[in-house]
C-alpha positions as CSV (number, residue, x, y, z in Angstrom):
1,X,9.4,11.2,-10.8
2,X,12.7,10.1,-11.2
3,X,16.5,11.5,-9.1
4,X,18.9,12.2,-11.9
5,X,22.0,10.1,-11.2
6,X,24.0,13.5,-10.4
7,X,21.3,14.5,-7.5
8,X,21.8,11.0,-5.9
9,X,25.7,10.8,-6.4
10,X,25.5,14.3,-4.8
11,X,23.2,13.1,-2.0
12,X,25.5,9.7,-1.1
13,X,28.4,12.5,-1.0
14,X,26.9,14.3,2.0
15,X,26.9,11.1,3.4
16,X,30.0,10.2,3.0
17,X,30.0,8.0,-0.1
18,X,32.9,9.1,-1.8
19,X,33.4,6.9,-4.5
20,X,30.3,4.4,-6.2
21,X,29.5,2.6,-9.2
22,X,26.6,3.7,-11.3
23,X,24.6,0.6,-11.0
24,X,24.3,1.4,-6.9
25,X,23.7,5.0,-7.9
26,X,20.7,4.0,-9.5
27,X,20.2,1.7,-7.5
28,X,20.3,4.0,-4.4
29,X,17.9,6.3,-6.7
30,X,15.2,3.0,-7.3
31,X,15.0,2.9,-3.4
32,X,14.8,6.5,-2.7
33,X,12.0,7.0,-4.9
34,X,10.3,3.8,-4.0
35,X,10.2,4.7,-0.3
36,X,9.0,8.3,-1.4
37,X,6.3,7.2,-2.9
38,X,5.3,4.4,-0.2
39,X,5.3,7.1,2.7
40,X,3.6,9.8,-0.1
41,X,0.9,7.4,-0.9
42,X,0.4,6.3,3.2
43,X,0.5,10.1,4.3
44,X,-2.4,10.9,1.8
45,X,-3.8,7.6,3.2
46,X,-3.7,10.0,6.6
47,X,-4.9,12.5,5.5
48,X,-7.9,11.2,3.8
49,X,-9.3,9.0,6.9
50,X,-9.7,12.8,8.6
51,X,-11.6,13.9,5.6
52,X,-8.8,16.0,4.4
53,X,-7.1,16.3,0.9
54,X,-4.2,17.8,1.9
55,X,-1.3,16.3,3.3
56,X,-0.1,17.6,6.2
57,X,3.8,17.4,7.9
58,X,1.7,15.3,10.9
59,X,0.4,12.9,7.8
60,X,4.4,12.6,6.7
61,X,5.6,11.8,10.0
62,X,3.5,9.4,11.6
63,X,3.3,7.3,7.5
64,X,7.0,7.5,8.5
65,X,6.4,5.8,12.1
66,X,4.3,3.7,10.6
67,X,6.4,2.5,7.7
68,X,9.5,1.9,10.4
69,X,6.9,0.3,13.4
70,X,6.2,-2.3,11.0
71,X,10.0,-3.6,10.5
C-alpha cells in the first residue's frame, strides 16, 4: 500500500504542518508506511503465538509497546 501525497500533506496539516516540500511529503509517507507495516507484521506476530489468525486491537497495542519499549 502506498499514502497518496494529498492524504499525507492532509495528515501533516492536522498537525500543524502548514507549509512542506514534496520530497518530506513522501518522505513523511515512506515512514508512515514503514512503521505500519512493522507494527502490522509484529501484531499478527501476536496473534499467531495464541494460535489465532486474527489480529486483534490487544495485538495492535501491545506490537505498538513493544516497538516503542525497544527505543
Amino acid at each position: 500500500m502506498e499514502l497518496s501525497i494529498g492524504t499525507t500533506r492532509e495528515l501533516l496539516k492536522q498537525y500543524g504542518v502548514e507549509r512542506a516540500k514534496q520530497e518530506a511529503v513522501t518522505e513523511f509517507a515512506t515512514v508512515l508506511e514503514q512503521y505500519a507495516g512493522f507494527i502490522s507484521e509484529e501484531a499478527a506476530y501476536l496473534a499467531e503465538k495464541e494460535g489465532r489468525k486474527t489480529v486483534k486491537e490487544r495485538d495492535v497495542i501491545s506490537a505498538i509497546r513493544n516497538t516503542h519499549a525497544s527505543e
